[in-house]
N, C-alpha and C positions, 0 to 999 in steps of 0.2 A: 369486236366489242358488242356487245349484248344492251341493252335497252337498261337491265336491269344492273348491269355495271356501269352505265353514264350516269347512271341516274345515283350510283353511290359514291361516282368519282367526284359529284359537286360537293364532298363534305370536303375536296381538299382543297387548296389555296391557288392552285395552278393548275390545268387540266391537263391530262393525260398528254405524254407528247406525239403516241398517236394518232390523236385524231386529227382528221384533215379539217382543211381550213373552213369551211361547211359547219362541221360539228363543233370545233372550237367555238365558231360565232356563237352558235347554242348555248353551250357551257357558259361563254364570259355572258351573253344574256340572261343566261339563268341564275347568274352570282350578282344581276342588274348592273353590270360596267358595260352600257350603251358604245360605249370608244371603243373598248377592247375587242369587244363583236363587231364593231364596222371596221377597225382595223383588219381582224381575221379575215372577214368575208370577201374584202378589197384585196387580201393578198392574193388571191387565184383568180382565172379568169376561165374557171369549168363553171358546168352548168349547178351544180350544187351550190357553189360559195353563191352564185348570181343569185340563188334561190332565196339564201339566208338572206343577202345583201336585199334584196325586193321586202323580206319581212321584217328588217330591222329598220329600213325605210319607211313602210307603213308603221308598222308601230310609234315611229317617232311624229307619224303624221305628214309625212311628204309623200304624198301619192302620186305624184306626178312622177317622180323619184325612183318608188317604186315598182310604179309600172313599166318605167323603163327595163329596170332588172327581172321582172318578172319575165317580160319580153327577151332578154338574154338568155334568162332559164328556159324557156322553152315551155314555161308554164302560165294557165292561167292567173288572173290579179283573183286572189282568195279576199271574199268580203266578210267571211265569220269572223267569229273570235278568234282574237291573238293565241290564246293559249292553246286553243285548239289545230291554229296551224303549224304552233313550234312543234307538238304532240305527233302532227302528222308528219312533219319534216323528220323526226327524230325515229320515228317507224320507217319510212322510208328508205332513210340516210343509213340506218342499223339493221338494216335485213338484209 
């Protein structure tokens, strides 16, 4: 899936049933259902979903939380803007 097909799949009600549980967080994030993205991201235990699961953490404000998962990921704790690391996560995640 292409960047520019995620980003057309949010018109629909339910995200695509390919994508992994990583990119689904994204999706229900971006349709703003906080539960449905920590759901997704909790379902796998790869370094992606940890990724989401660390941003969906921070975003709601538990850093502590976060940094945990970020530490799973294998990734630095990101201090920018939110939009700008789901953006990255979504470049990433889609190349």
């Amino acid at each position: 899936m292409t960047l520019k097909e995620f980003r057309a799949s949010l018109r629909d009600k339910v995200p695509p049933s390919a994508l992994g549980n990583a990119l689904a967080a994204l999706w229900w994030d971006a349709h703003g259902d906080w539960e449905r993205a920590h759901e997704a991201a909790q379902s796998s235990d790869d370094r992606e979903a940890a990724w989401a699961h660390a941003y969906l953490h921070r975003k709601e404000g538990d850093d502590w939380n976060a940094g945990y998962w970020y530490r799973q990921a294998g990734k630095p704790v990101f201090t920018g803007v939110l939009q700008d690391e789901a953006e990255a996560m979504l470049q990433a995640l889609l190349s």
